[in-house]
N, CA and C atoms as a LAMMPS dump frame, in Angstrom:
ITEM: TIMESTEP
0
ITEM: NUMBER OF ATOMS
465
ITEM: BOX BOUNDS ff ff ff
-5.0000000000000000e+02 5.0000000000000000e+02
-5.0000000000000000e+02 5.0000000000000000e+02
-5.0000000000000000e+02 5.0000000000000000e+02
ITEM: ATOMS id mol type element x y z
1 1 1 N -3.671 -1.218 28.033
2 1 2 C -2.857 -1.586 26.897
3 1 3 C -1.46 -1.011 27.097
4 2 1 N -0.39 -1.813 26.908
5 2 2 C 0.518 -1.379 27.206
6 2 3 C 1.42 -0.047 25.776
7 3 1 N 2.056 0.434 26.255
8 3 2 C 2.623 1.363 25.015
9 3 3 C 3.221 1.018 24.129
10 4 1 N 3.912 -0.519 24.204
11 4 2 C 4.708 -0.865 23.06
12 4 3 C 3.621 -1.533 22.13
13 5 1 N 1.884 -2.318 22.5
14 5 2 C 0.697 -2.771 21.903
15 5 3 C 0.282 -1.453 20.821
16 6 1 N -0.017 -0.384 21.967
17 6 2 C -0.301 1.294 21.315
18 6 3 C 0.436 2.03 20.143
19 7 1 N 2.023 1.593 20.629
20 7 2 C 2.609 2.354 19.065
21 7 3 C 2.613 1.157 17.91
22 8 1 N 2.576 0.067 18.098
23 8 2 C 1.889 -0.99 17.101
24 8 3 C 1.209 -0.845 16.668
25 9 1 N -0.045 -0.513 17.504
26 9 2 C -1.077 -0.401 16.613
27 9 3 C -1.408 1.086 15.66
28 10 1 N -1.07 2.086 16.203
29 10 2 C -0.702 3.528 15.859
30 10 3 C 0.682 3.563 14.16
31 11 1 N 1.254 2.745 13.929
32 11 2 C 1.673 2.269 13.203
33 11 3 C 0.999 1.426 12.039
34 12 1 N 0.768 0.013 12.492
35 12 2 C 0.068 -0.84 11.688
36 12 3 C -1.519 -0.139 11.184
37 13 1 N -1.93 0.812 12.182
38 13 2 C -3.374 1.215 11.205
39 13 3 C -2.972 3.016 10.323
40 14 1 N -1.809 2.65 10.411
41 14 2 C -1.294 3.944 9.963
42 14 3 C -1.835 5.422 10.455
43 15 1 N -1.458 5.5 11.528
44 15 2 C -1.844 6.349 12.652
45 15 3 C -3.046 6.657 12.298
46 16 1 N -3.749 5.561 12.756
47 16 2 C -5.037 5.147 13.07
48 16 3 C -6.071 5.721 11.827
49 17 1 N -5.63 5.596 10.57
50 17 2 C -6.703 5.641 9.309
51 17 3 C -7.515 4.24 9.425
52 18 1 N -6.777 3.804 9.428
53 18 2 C -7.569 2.036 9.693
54 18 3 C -8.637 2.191 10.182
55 19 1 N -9.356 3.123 11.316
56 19 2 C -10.572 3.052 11.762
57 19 3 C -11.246 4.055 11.231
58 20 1 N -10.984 4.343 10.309
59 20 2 C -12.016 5.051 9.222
60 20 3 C -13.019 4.157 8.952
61 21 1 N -14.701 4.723 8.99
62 21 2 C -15.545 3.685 9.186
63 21 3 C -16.408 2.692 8.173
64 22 1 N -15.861 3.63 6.687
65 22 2 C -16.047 3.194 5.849
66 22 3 C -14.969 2.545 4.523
67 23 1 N -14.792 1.343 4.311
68 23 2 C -13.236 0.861 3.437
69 23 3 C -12.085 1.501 4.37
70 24 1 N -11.802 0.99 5.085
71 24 2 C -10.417 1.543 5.892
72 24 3 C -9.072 1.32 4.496
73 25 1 N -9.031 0.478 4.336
74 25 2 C -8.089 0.472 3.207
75 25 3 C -8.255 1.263 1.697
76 26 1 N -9.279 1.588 1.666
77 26 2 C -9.424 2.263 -0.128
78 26 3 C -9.122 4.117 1.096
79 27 1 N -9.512 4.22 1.697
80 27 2 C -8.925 5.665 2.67
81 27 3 C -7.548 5.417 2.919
82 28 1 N -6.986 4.454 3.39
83 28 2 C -5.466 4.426 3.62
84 28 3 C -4.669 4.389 2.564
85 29 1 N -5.665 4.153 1.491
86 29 2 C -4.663 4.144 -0.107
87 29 3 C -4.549 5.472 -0.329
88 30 1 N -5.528 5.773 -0.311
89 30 2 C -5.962 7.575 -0.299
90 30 3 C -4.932 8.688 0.296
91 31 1 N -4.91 8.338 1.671
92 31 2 C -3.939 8.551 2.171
93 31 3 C -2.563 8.588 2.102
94 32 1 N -2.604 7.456 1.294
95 32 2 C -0.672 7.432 0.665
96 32 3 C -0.913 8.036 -0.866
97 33 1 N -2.051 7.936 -1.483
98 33 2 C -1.963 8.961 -2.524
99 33 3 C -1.577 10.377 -2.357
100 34 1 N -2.163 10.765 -1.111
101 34 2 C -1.789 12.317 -0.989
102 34 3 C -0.67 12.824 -0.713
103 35 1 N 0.137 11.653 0.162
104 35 2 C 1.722 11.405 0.9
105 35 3 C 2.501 11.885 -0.558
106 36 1 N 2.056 10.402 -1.77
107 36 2 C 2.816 10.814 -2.782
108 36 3 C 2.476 12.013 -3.575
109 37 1 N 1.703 12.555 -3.57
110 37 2 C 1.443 13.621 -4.382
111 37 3 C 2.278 15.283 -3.795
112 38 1 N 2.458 14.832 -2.04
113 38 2 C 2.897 16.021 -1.51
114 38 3 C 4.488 15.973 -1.701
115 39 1 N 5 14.698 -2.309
116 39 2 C 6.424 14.441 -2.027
117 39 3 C 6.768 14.927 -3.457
118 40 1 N 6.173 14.96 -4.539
119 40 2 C 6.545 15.928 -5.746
120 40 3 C 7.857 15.301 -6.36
121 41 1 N 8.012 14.454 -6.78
122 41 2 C 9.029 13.807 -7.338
123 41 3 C 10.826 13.81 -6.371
124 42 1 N 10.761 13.791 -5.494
125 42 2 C 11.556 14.02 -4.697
126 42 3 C 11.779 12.224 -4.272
127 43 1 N 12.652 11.893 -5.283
128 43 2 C 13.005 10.467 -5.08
129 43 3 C 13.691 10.182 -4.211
130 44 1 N 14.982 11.054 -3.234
131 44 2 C 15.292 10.214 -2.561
132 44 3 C 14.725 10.372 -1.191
133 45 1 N 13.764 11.438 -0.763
134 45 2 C 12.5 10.762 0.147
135 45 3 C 11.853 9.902 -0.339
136 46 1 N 11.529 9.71 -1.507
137 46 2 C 10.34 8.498 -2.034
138 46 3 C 10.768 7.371 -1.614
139 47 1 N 12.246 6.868 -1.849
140 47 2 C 12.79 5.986 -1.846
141 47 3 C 13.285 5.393 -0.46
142 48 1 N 13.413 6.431 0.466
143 48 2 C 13.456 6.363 2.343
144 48 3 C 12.149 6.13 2.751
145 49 1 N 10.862 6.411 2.089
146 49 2 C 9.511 6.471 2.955
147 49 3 C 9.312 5.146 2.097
148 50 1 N 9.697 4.847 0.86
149 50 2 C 9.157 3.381 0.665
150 50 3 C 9.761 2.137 1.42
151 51 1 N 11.313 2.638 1.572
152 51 2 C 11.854 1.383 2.694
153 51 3 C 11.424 1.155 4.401
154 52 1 N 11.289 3.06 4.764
155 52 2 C 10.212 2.387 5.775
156 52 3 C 9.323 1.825 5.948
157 53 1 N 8.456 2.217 5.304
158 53 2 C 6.608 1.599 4.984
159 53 3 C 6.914 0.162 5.38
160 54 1 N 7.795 -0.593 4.355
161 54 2 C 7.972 -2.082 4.385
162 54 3 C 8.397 -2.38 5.058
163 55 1 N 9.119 -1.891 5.855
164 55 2 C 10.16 -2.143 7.506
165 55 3 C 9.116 -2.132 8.51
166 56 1 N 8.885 -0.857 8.291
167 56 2 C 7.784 -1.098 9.553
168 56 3 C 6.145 -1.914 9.437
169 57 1 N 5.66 -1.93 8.263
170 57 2 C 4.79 -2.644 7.882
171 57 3 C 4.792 -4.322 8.157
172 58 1 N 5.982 -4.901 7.729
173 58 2 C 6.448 -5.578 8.108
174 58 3 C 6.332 -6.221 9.515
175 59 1 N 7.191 -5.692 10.28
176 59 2 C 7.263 -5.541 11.329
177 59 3 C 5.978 -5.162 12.437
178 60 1 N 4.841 -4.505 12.006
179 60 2 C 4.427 -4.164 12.607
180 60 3 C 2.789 -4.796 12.469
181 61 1 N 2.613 -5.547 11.244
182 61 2 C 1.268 -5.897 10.963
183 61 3 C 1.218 -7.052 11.434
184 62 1 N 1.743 -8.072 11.66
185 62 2 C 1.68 -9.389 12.23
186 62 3 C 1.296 -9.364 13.772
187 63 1 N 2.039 -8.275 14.318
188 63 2 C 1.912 -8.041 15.512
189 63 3 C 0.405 -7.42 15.937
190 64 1 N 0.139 -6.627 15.415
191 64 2 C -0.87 -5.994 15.279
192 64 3 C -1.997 -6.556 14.804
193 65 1 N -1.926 -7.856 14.069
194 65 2 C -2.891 -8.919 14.09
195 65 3 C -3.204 -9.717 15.14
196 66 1 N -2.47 -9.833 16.07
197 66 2 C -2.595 -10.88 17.592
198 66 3 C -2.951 -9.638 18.327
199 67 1 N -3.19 -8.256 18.275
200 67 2 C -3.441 -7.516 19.405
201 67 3 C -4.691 -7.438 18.893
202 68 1 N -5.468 -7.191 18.015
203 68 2 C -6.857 -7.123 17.19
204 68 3 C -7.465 -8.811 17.253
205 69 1 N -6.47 -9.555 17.39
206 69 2 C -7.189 -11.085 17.826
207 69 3 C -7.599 -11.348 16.676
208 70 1 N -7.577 -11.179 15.41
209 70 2 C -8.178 -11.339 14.22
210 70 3 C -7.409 -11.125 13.314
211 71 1 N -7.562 -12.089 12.093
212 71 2 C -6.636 -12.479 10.916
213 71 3 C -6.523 -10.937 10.101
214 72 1 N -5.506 -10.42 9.702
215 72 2 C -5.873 -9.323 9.038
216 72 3 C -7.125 -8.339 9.3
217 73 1 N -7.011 -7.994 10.379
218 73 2 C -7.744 -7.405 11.068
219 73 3 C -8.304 -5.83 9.677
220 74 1 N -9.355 -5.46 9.239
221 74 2 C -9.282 -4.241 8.388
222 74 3 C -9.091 -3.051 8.982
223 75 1 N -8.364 -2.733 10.276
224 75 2 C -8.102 -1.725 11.009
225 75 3 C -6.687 -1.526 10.648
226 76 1 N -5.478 -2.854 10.06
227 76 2 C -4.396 -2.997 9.499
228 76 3 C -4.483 -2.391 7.788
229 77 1 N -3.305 -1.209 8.185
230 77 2 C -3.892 -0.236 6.592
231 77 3 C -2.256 -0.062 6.264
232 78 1 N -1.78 -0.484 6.814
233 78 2 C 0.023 -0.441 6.382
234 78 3 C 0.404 -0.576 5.519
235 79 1 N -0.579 -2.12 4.659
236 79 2 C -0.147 -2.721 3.52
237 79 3 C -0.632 -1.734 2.282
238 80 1 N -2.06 -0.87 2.529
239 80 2 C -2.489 -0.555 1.252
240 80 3 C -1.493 1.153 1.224
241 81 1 N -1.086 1.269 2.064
242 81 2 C -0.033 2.574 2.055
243 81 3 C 1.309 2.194 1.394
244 82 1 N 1.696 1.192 2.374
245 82 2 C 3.335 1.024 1.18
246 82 3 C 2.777 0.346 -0.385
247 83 1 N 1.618 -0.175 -0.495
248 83 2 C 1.814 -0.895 -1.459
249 83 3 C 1.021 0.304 -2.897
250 84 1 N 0.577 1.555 -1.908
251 84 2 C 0.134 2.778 -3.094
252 84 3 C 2.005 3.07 -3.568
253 85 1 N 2.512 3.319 -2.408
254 85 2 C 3.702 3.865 -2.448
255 85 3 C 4.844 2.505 -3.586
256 86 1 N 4.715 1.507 -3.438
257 86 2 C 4.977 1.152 -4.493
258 86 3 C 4.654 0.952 -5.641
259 87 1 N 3.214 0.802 -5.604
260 87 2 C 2.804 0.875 -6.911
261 87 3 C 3.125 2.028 -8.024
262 88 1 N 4.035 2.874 -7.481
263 88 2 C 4.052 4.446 -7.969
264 88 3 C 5.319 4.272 -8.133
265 89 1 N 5.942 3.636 -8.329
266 89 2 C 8.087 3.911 -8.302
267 89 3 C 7.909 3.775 -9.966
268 90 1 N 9.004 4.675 -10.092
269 90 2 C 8.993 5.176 -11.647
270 90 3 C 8.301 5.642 -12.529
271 91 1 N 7.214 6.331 -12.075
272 91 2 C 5.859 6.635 -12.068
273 91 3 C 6.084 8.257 -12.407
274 92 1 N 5.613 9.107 -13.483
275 92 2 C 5.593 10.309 -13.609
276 92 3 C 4.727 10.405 -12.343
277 93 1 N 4.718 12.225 -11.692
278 93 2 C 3.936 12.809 -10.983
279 93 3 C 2.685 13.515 -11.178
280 94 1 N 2.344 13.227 -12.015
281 94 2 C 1.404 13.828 -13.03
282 94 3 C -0.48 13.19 -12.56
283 95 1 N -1.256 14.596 -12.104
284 95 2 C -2.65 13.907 -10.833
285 95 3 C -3.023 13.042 -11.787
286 96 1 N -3.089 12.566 -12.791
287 96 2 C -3.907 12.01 -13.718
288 96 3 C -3.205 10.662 -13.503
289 97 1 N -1.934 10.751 -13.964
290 97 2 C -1.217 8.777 -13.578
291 97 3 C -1.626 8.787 -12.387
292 98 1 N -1.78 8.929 -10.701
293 98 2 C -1.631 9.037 -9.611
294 98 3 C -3.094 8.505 -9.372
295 99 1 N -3.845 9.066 -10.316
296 99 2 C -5.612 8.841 -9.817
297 99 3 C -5.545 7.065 -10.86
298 100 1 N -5.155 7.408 -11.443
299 100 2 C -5.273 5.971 -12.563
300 100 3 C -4.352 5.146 -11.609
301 101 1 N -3.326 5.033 -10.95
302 101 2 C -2.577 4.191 -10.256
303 101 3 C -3.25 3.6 -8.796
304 102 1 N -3.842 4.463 -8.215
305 102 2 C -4.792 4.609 -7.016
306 102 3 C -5.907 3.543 -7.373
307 103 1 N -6.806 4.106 -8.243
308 103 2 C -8.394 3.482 -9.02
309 103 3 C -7.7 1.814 -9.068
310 104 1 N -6.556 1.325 -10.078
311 104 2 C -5.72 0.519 -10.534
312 104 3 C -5.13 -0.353 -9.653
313 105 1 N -4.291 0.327 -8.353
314 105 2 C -4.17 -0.183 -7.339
315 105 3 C -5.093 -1.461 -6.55
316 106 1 N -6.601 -0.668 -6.314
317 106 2 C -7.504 -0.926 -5.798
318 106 3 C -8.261 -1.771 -6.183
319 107 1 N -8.199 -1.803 -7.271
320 107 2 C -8.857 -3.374 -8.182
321 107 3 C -7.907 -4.289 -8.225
322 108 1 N -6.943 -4.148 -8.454
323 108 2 C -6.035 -5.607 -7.999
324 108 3 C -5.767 -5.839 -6.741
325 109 1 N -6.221 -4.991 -5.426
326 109 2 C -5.956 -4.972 -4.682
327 109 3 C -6.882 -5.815 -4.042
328 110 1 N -8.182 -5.507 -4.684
329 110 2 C -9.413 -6.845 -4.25
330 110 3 C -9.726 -7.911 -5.107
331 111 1 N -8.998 -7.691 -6.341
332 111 2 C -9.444 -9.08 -7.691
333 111 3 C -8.397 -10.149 -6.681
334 112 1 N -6.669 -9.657 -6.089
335 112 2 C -6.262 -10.702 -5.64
336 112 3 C -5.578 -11.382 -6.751
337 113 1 N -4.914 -10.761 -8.124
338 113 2 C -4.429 -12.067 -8.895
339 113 3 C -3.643 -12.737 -8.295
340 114 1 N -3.117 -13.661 -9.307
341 114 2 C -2.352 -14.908 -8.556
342 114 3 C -0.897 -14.234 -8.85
343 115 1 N -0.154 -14.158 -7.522
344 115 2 C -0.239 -15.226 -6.34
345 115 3 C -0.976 -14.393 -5.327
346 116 1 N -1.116 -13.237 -5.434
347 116 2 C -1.731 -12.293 -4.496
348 116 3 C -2.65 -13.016 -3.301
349 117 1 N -3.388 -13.86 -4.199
350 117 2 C -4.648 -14.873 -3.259
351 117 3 C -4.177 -16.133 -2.326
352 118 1 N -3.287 -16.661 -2.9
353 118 2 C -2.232 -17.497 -2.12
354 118 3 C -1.668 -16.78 -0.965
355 119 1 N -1.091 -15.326 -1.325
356 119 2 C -0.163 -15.042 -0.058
357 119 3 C -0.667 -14.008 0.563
358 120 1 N -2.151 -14.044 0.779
359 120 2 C -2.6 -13.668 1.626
360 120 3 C -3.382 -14.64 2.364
361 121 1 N -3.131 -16.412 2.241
362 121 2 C -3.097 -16.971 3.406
363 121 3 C -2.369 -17.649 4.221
364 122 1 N -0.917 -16.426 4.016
365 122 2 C -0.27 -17.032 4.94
366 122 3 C -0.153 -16.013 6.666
367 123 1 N 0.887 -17.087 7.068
368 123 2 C 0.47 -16.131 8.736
369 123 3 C 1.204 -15.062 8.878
370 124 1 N 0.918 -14.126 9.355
371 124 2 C 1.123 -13.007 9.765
372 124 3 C 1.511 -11.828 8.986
373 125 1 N 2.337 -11.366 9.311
374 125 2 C 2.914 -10.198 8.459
375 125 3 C 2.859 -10.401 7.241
376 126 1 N 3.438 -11.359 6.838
377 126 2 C 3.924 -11.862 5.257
378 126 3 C 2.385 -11.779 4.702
379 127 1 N 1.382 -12.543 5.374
380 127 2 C -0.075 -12.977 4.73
381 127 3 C -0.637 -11.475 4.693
382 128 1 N -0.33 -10.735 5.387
383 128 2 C -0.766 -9.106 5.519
384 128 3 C -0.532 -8.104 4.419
385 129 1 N 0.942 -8.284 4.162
386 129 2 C 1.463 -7.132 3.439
387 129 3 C 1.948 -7.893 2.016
388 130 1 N 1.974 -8.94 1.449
389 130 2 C 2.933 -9.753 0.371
390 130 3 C 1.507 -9.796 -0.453
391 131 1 N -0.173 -9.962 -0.495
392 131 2 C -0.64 -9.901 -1.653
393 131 3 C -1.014 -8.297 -1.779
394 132 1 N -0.627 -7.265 -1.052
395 132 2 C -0.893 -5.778 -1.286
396 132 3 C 0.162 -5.155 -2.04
397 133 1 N 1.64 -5.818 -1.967
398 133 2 C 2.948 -5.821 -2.568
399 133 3 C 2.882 -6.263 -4.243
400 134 1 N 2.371 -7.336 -4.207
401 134 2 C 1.661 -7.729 -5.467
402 134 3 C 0.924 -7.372 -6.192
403 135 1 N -0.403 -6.793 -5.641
404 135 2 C -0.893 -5.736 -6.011
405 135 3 C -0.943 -4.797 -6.881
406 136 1 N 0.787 -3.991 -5.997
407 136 2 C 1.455 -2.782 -6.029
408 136 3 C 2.402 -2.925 -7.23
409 137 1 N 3.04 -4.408 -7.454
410 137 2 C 4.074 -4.795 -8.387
411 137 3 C 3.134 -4.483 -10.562
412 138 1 N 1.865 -5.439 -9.898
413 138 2 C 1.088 -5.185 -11.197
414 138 3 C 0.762 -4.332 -11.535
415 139 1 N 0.444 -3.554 -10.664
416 139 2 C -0.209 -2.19 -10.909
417 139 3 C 0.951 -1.402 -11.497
418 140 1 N 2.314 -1.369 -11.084
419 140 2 C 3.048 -0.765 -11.57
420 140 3 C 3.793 -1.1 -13.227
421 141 1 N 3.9 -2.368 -13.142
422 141 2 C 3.801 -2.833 -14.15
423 141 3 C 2.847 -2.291 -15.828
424 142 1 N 1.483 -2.439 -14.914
425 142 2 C 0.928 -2.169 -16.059
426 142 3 C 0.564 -0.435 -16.319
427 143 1 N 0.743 0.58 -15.609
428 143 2 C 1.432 2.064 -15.466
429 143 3 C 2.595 1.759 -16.504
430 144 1 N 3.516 1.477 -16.559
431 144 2 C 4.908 1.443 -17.005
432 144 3 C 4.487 0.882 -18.523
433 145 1 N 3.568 0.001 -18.747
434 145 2 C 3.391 -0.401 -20.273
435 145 3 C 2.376 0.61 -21.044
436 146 1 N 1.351 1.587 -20.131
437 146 2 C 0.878 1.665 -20.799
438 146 3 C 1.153 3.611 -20.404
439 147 1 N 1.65 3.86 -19.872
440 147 2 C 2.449 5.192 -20.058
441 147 3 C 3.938 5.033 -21.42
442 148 1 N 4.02 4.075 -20.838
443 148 2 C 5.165 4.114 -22.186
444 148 3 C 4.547 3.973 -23.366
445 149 1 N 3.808 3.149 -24.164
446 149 2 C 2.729 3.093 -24.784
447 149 3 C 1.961 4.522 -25.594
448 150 1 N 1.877 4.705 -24.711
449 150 2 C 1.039 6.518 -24.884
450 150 3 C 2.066 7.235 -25.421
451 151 1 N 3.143 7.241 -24.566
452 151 2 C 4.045 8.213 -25.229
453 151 3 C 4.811 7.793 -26.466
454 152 1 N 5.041 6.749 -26.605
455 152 2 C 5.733 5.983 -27.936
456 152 3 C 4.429 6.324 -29.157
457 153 1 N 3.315 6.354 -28.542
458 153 2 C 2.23 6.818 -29.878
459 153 3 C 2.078 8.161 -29.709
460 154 1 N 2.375 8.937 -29.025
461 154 2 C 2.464 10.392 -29.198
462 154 3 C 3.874 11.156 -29.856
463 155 1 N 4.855 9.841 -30.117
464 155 2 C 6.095 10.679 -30.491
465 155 3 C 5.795 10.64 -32.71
């Protein structure tokens, strides 16, 4: 295998969580749960590690689908990392939102709403990482209504 296949794939399975042998993706979410939890509200790393994720996620999962020979290969864990990491923007730091955003994440992450289910059949990268983005968008969404929510009935 050549080295530029190797750091692809060392990338796209997010240095190699992907072959975790059980849910590679609910562990790679995991994994970016802990990322965010160690980054402690420190937005403008949050905000550099979320533009990488998608740069290189991007970039790197399509590719990494033709080296695995298989459509969304579940060894590809890129998407459920940037898309913990977005699901969390504007997001208190607090373990309790973080475990509810994670749990939250992960069910829309396999219900698939719409368009989520659509654009994950498209090719490559885009079909990889755009219904985990979606995902990440609702999930945050509904964090944001119902943290605000809470606190508007606690004032």
């Amino acid at each position: 295998m050549s080295a530029f296949n190797s750091f692809t794939k060392t990338i796209a399975t997010f240095f190699y969580a992907g072959h975790f042998p059980l849910v590679p993706g609910t562990f790679a979410s995991l994994v970016g749960l802990i990322l965010l939890f160690l980054l402690k509200g420190n937005f403008f790393i949050y905000g550099i590690t979320v533009a990488v994720l998608l740069i290189v996620g991007f970039w790197s999962a399509g590719r990494a689908e033709r080296i695995f020979q298989r459509k969304d290969a579940r060894y590809i864990v890129i998407d459920e990392v940037a898309g913990m990491f977005l699901c969390m923007a504007f997001i208190s730091y607090d373990i309790k939102v973080l475990l509810t955003g994670f749990f939250l994440f992960r069910i829309l992450d396999t219900l698939k709403p719409f368009p989520a289910g659509r654009l994950q059949n498209l090719q490559g990268s885009a079909g990889i990482m755009l219904d985990d983005l979606v995902a990440a968008f609702y999930t945050n969404i509904i964090l944001q209504i119902v943290f605000r929510l809470a606190s508007f009935n606690a004032s």
